[in-house]
C-alpha positions in Angstrom: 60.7 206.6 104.7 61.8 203.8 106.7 63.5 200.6 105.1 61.5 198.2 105.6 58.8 200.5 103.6 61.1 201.4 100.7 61.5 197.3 100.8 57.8 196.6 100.7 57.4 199.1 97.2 60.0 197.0 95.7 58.1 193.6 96.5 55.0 193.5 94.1 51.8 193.3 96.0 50.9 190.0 95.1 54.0 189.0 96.2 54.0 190.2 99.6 50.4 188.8 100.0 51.7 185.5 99.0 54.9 185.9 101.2 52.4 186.8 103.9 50.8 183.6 103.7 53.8 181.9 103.9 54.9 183.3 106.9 51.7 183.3 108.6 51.4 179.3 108.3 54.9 179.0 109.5 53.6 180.7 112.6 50.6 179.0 113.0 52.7 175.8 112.8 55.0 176.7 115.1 58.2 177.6 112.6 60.8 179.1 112.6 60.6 181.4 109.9 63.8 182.6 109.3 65.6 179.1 109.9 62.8 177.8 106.8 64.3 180.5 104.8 68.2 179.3 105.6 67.3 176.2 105.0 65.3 176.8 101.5 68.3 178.9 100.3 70.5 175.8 101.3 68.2 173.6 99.5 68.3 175.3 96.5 71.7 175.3 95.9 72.3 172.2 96.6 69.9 170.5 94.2 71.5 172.9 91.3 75.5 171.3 92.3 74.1 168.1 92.7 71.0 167.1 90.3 70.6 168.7 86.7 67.1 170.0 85.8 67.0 167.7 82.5 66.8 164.6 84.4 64.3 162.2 82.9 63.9 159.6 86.1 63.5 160.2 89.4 62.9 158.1 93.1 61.9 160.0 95.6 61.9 159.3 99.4 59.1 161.4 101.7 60.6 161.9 104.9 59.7 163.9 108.2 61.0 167.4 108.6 61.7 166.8 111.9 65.2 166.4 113.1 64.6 163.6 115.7 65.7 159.6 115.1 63.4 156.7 114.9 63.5 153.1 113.5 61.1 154.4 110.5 63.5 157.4 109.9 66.4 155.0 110.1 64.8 152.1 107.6 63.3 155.5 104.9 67.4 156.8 105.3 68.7 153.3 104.1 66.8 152.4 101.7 67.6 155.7 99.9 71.5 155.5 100.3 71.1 151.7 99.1 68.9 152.9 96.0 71.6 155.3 95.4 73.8 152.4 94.9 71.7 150.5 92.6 71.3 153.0 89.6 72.6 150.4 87.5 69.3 148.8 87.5 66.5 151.9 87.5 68.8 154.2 85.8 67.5 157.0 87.7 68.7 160.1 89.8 67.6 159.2 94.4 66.5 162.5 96.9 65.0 162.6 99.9 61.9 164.9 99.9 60.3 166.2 102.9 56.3 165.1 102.5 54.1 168.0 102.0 52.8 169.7 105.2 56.3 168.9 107.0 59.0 171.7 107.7 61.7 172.0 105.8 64.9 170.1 106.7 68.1 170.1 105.1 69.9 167.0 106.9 69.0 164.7 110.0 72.3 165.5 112.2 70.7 162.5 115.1 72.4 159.5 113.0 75.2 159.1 110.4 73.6 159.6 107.0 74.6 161.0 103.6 71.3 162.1 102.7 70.5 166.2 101.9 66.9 166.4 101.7 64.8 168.8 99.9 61.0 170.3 99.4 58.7 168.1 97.4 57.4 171.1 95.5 60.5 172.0 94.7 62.0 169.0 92.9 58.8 168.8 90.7 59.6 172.1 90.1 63.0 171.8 89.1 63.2 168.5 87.6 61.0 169.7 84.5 61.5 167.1 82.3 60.1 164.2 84.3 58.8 160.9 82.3 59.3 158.7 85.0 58.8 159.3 88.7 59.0 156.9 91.7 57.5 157.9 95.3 58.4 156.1 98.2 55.9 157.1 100.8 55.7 156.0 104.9 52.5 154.1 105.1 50.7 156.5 107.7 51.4 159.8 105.6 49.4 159.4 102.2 46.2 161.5 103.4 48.8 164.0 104.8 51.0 163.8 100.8 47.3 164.3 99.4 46.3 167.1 101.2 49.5 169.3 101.5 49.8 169.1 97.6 49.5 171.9 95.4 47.5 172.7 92.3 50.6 173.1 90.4 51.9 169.8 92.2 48.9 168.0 91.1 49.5 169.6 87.9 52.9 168.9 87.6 52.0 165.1 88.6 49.6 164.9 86.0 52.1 166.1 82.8 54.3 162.9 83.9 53.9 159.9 81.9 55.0 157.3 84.7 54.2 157.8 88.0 54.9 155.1 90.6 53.8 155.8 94.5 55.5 152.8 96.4 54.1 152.5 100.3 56.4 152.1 102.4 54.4 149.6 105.3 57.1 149.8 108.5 54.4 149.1 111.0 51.1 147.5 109.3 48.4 148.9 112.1 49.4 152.5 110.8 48.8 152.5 107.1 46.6 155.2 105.9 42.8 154.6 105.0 41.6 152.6 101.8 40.3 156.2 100.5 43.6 157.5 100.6 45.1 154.6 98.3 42.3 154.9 96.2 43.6 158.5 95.9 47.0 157.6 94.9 45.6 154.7 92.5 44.4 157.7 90.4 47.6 159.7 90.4 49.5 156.6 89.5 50.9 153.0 89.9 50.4 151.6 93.5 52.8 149.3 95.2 54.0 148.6 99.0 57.5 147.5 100.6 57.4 145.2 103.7 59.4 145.8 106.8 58.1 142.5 108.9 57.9 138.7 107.1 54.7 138.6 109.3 52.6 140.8 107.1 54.5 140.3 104.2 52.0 137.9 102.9 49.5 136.6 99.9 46.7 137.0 102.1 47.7 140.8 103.0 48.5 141.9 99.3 44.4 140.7 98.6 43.1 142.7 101.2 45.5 146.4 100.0 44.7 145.4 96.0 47.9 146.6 94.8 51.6 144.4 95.0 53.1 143.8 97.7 57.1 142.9 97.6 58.8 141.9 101.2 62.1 144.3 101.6 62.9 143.6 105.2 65.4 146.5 107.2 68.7 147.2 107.2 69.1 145.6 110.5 72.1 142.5 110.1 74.4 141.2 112.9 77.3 142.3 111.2 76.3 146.0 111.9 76.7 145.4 115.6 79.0 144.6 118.4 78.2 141.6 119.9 80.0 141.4 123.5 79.5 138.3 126.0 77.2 138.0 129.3 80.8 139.5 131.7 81.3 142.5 129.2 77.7 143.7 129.9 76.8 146.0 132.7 73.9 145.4 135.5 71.4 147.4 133.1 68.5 147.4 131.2 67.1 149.8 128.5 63.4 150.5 128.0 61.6 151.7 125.3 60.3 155.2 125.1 57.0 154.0 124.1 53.9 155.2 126.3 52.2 152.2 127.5 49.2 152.3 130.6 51.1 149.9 132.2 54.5 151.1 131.6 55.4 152.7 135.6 53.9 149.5 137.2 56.1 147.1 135.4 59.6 149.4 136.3 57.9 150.2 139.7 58.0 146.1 139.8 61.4 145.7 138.4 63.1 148.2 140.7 61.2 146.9 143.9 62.3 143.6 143.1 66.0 143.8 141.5 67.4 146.7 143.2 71.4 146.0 141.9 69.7 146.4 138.5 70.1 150.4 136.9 67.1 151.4 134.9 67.6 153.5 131.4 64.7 154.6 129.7 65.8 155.6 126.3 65.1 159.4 125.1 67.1 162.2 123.9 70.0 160.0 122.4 71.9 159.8 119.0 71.4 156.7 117.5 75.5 156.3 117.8 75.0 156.7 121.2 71.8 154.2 121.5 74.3 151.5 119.8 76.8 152.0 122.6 74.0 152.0 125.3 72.6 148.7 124.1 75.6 147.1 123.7 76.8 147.8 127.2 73.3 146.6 128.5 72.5 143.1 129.6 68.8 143.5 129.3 66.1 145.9 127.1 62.4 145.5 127.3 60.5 147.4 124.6 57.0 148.6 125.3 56.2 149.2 121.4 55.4 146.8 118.4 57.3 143.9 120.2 59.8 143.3 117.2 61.4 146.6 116.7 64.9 147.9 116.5 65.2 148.3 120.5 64.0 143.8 120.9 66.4 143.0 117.1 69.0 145.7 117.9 69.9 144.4 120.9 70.3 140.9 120.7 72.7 141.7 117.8 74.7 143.6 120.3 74.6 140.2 122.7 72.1 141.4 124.7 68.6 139.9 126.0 65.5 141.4 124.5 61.8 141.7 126.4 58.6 141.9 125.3 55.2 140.6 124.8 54.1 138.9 121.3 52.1 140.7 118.6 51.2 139.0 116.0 50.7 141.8 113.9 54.4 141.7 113.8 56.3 138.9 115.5 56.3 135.2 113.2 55.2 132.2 115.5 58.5 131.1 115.8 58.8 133.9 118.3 56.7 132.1 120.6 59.0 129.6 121.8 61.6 132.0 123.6 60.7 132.5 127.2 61.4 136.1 127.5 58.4 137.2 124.3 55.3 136.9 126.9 51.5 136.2 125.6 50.4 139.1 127.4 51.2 142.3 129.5 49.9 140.6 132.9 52.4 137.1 131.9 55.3 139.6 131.8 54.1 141.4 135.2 54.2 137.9 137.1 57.3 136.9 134.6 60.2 139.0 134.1 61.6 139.4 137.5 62.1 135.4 138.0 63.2 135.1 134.2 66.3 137.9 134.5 67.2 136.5 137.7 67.3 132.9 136.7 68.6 133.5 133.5 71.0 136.1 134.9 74.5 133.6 135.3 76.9 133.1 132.2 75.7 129.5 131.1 72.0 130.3 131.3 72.2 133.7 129.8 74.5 132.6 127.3 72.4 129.7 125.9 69.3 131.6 125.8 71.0 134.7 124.3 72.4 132.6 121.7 68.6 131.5 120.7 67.5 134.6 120.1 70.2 135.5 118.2 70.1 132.5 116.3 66.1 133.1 115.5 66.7 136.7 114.6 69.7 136.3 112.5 67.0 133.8 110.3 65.1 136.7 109.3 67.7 139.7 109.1 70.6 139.5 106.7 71.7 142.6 104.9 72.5 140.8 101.8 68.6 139.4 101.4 67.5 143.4 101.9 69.8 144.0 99.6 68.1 141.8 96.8 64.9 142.3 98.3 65.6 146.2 96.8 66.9 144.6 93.4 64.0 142.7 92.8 61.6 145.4 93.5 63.8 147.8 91.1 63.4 144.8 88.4 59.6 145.2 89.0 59.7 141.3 90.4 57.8 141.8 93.6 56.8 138.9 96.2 53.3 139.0 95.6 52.3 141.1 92.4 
């Protein structure tokens, strides 16, 4: 009898058909099976030296299981590690969960972070003496949350006497359906978290029907290295957003500035993007308009590019010359702006506006009480 036989008659058949299962969505996902098991065996040691089982309150933070780095990772990363900070005021036990459906991940290695993560299942499993459970959730995963849960998780949910799903809105135009919410409203207390002032309004918090508290993003000039216009190198950075007009604008810029290096951004650590924006003298972004690569950058003394959203940007935003109205005003734009603006007095006075305007909406100590007052339960618009 070969081993792996005399293994099967030890594993009960309803075991093995189970542990079939498992394996045969890991393949049909694409994953790794044995790495899942390394990782699960990881996870569950961890959560036994760091969390006991008798906890009564609990925040949770849905992540992706995917080690890569984006702004929403980033944002979801902070606010944990700052929660972490304020148990003083909540009184309860932080982890980062992986939201249902993802693979399992034990640590994002692409930024510096503190944060283990674990399997949702598995902390309502272990933590069996819940009353009070918090669930921060990225806005464009709830459908995903609902229909990776369990029985038992639904079960589990159920026997809890608080349960709180906080959405986390990072970029408004990808918040799930109103069916989904309506979901979670029946699970449990709805709230959502802001990331922009621009939709962190009265008007907005009508149209979801739950409160809505502004929280802002870790993002603050003291977290960068500002250098001047002669520290920065002939380069800009671009975005690694798909856009359909995307090649025709670099095609433009590298036709008509030929001294100037092209960078588009992919494949980096986020240490490593720091560095690269700090040494650039220029990044356009081709996504939401005010994201990390347009805020990030002038932060590091750098000038940012892109063309106004109002789904995002404020209309103070208007008034800087390099935030276009549209993708056909930057086309016929950008080249005469960077050249024009590309001396030490011009560049200077115009990076010092941005700067200026940013720095009016991005200060770590207002995200800081921003997370208080939503732990107090005073949100912005309740």
């Amino acid at each position: 009898m070969s081993i792996s036989e005399s293994l099967k008659r030890l594993i009960p058949p309803a075991v093995r058909r189970r542990l079939g299962m498992v394996l045969d969505d890991l393949r049909r996902r694409k994953r790794n099976p044995i790495k899942e098991f390394r990782v699960r065996l990881s996870q569950n040691k961890l959560i036994r030296e760091n969390y006991t089982p008798d906890t009564r309150k609990l925040i949770v933070f849905l992540t992706l299981g995917r080690d890569i780095v984006n702004g929403g990772i980033l944002s979801i990363s902070s606010i944990c590690e700052e929660s972490t900070k304020l148990k003083h005021l909540h009184e309860a036990e932080v982890i980062m969960c992986t939201i249902p459906g993802e693979p399992s991940l034990l640590k994002y290695t692409k930024f510096n972070n503190k944060n283990y993560i674990y399997r949702f299942s598995q902390v309502l499993s272990y933590f069996s003496d819940l009353q009070t459970l918090m669930i921060h959730i990225p806005e464009h995963f709830v459908g995903q949350f609902l229909g990776n849960l369990s029985e038992r998780d639904f079960s589990r949910l159920e026997k809890i006497k608080e349960v709180h799903f906080n959405i986390m809105l990072q970029n408004i135009d990808l918040l799930s359906p109103p069916r989904c919410i309506e979901e979670l409203k029946r699970l449990g207390k709805v709230t959502g978290t802001t990331a922009h002032e621009r939709y962190s309004t009265l008007e907005i918090r009508n149209k979801l029907g739950f409160p809505l508290h502004k929280l802002s993003v870790f993002i603050s000039p003291e977290r960068y290295n500002k250098k001047e216009f002669n520290e920065k190198e002939n380069l800009i950075i671009v975005s690694h957003d798909k856009h359909p007009q995307k090649s025709e604008i670099l095609n433009l810029i590298a036709r008509q500035l030929p001294q100037l290096r092209i960078q588009v951004v992919q494949d980096l650590s986020y240490e490593e993007f720091k560095r690269v924006i700090s040494r650039a003298r220029w990044t356009l972004t081709f996504g939401e308009g005010l994201d990390g690569y347009f805020i990030e950058t002038i932060f590091s003394g750098g000038v940012s590019l892109a063309v106004y959203n109002s789904r995002f940007f404020t209309e103070d935003f208007k008034s800087l010359r390099t935030v276009y109205d549209s993708y056909e005003t930057l086309s016929s734009r950008i080249c005469v702006d960077m050249k024009e603006l590309d001396n030490e007095t011009a560049y200077t006075d115009y990076q010092n506006k941005q700067y200026d305007l940013c720095c009016k909406y991005y200060k770590y100590e207002e995200y800081i009480k921003n997370l208080e007052l939503f732990y107090k339960g005073q949100y912005t618009y309740r």
